[in-house]
C-alpha positions as CSV (number, residue, x, y, z in Angstrom):
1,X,148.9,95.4,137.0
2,X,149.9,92.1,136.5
3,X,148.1,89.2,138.0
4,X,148.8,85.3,137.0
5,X,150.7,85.7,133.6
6,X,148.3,88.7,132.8
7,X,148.9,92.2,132.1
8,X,146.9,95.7,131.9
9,X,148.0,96.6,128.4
10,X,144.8,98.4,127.2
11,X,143.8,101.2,130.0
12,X,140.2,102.4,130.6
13,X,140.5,105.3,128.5
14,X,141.7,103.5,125.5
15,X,139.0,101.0,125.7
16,X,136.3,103.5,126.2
17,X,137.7,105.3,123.3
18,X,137.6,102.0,121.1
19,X,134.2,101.2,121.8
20,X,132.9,104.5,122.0
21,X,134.6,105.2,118.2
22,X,133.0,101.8,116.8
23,X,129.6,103.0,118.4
24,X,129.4,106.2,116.7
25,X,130.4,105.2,113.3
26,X,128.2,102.2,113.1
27,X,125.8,104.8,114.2
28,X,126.6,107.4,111.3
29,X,126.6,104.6,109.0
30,X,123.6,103.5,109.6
31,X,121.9,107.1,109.3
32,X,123.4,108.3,106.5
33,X,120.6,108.3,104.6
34,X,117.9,109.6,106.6
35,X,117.5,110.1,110.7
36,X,120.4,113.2,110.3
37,X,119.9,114.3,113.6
38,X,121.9,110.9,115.1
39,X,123.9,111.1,111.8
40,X,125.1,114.8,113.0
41,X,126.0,113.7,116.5
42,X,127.9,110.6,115.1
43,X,130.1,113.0,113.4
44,X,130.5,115.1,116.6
45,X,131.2,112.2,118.8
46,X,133.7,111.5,116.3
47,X,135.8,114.8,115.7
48,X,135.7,114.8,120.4
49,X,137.4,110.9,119.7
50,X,139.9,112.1,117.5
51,X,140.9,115.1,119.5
52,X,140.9,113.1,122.6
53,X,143.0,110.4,121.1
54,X,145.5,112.6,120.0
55,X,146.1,114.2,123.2
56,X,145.9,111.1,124.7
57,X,148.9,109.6,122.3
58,X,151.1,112.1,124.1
59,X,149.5,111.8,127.5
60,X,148.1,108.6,128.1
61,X,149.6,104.9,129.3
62,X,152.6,103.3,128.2
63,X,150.3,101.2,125.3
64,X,148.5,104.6,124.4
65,X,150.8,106.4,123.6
66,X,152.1,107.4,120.0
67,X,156.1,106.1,120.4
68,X,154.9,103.0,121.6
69,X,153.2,101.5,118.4
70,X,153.8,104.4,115.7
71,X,156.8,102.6,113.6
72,X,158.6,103.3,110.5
73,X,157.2,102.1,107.0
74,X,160.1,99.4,107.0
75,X,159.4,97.9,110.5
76,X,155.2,97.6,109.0
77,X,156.5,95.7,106.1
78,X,158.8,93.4,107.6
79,X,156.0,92.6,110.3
80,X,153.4,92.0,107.0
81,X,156.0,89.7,105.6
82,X,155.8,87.8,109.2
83,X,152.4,87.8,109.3
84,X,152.4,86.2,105.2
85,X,155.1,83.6,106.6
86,X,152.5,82.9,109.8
87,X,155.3,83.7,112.4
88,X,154.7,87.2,113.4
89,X,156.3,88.7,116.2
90,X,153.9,89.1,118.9
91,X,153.3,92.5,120.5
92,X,152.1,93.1,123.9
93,X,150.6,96.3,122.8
94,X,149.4,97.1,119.3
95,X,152.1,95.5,116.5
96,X,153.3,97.9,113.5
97,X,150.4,96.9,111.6
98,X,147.7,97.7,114.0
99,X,149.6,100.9,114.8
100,X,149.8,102.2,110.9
101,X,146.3,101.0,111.0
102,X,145.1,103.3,114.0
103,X,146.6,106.1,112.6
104,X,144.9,105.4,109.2
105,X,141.2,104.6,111.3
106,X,141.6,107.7,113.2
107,X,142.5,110.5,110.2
108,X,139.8,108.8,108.4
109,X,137.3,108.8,110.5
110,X,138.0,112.6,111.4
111,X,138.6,113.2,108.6
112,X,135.0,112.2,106.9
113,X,133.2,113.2,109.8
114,X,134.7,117.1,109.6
115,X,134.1,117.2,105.9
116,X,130.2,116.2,106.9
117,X,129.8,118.4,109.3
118,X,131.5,121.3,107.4
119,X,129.1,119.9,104.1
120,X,125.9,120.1,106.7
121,X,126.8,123.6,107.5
122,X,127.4,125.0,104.2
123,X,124.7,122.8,102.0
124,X,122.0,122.5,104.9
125,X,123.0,125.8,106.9
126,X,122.5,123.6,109.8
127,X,125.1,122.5,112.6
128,X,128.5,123.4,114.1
129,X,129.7,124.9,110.8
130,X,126.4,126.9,109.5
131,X,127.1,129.8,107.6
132,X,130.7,129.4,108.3
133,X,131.5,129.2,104.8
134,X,129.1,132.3,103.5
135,X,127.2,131.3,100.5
136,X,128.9,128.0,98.9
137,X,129.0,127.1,95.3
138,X,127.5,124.3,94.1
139,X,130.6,123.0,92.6
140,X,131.8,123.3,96.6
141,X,129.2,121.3,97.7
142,X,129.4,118.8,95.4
143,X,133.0,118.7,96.0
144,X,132.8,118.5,99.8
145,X,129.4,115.6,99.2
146,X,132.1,114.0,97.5
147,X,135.0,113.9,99.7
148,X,133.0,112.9,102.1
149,X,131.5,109.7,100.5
150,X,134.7,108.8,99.5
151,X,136.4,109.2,103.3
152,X,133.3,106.9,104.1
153,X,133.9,104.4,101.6
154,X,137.9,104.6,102.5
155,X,136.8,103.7,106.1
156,X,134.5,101.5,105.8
157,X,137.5,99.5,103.9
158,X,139.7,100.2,106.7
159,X,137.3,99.1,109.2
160,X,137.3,95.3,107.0
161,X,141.2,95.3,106.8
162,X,141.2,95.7,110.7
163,X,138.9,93.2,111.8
164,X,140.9,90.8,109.2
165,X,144.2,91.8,110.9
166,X,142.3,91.2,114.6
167,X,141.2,87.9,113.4
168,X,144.4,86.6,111.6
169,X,146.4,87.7,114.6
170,X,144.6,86.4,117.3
171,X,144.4,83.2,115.1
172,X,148.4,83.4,114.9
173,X,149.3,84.2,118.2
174,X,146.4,81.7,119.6
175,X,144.6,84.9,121.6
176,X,141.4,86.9,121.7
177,X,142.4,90.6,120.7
178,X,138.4,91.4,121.1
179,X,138.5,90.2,124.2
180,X,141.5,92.3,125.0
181,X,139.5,95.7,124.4
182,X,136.8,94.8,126.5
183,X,139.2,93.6,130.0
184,X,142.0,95.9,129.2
185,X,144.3,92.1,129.7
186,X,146.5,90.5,127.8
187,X,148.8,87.3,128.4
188,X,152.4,88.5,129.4
């Protein structure tokens, strides 16, 4: 759709996905420390995002999918070195950056939210994963309360570098990236 010098880059799907993803991690931040029952859906919500995003990489519009922002390590740096020298190429769908970051986002995110669950099943006997690991050890569970704080951590990092890279961008390229997610437009 292209209306005016504007473009449907971001479909419904994606945005939902976005939004949806930033939702339930704020969430499970937020209740990490108490209120486990939200914490436990974040999680969830999370590991149904990943799955769906994946499939939808392969399935979904021509921004969406995986061969459209996916590129090689050398493409990310030469776009960084761009981006340092304040005259990046601009993207009409994500730029190598903001692809590499997705990628990172998504396995993270996943990631800490699967070893949670699988750490509420085995330490609390509780949720998707109870007694699917027998009896743990407490070396196990300490390992798995560990991995999982440290995934947090990692993506709560991840979660700073990409807002920096939305607002440096948009800054650059004189556009609102938020924006963007929330219509679905961008300027041609």
């Amino acid at each position: 759709m292209s209306t005016l010098g504007v473009v449907l880059v971001w479909d419904p799907l994606v945005r939902w996905f976005h939004w949806l993803l930033v939702a339930s991690v704020a969430t499970a931040s937020l209740t990490g420390g108490g209120g486990m029952r939200w914490h436990v859906v974040s999680g969830c919500t999370v590991i149904g995002l990943g799955v769906f995003r994946l499939a939808w990489g392969f399935l979904g519009s021509q921004h969406a999918l995986w061969r459209d922002f996916v590129r090689r390590p050398g493409e990310v740096v030469a776009y960084l070195r761009q981006v340092v020298a304040g005259h990046p190429v601009r993207f009409q769908g994500h730029n190598p950056a903001g692809g590499i970051m997705v990628v990172l986002l998504l396995v993270t995110a996943t990631g800490c939210a699967l070893a949670g669950l699988i750490l509420y099943g085995v330490g609390e006997f509780a949720g998707p994963f109870s007694g699917w690991a027998g009896l743990p050890t407490p070396e196990a569970v300490g390992w798995l309360q560990q991995g999982h704080r440290l995934l947090a951590r990692a993506l709560l990092i991840l979660i700073a570098l990409h807002l920096a890279g939305v607002i440096l961008t948009g800054w650059q390229h004189r556009e609102n990236l938020v924006k963007s997610m929330v219509t679905g437009r961008k300027a041609l």
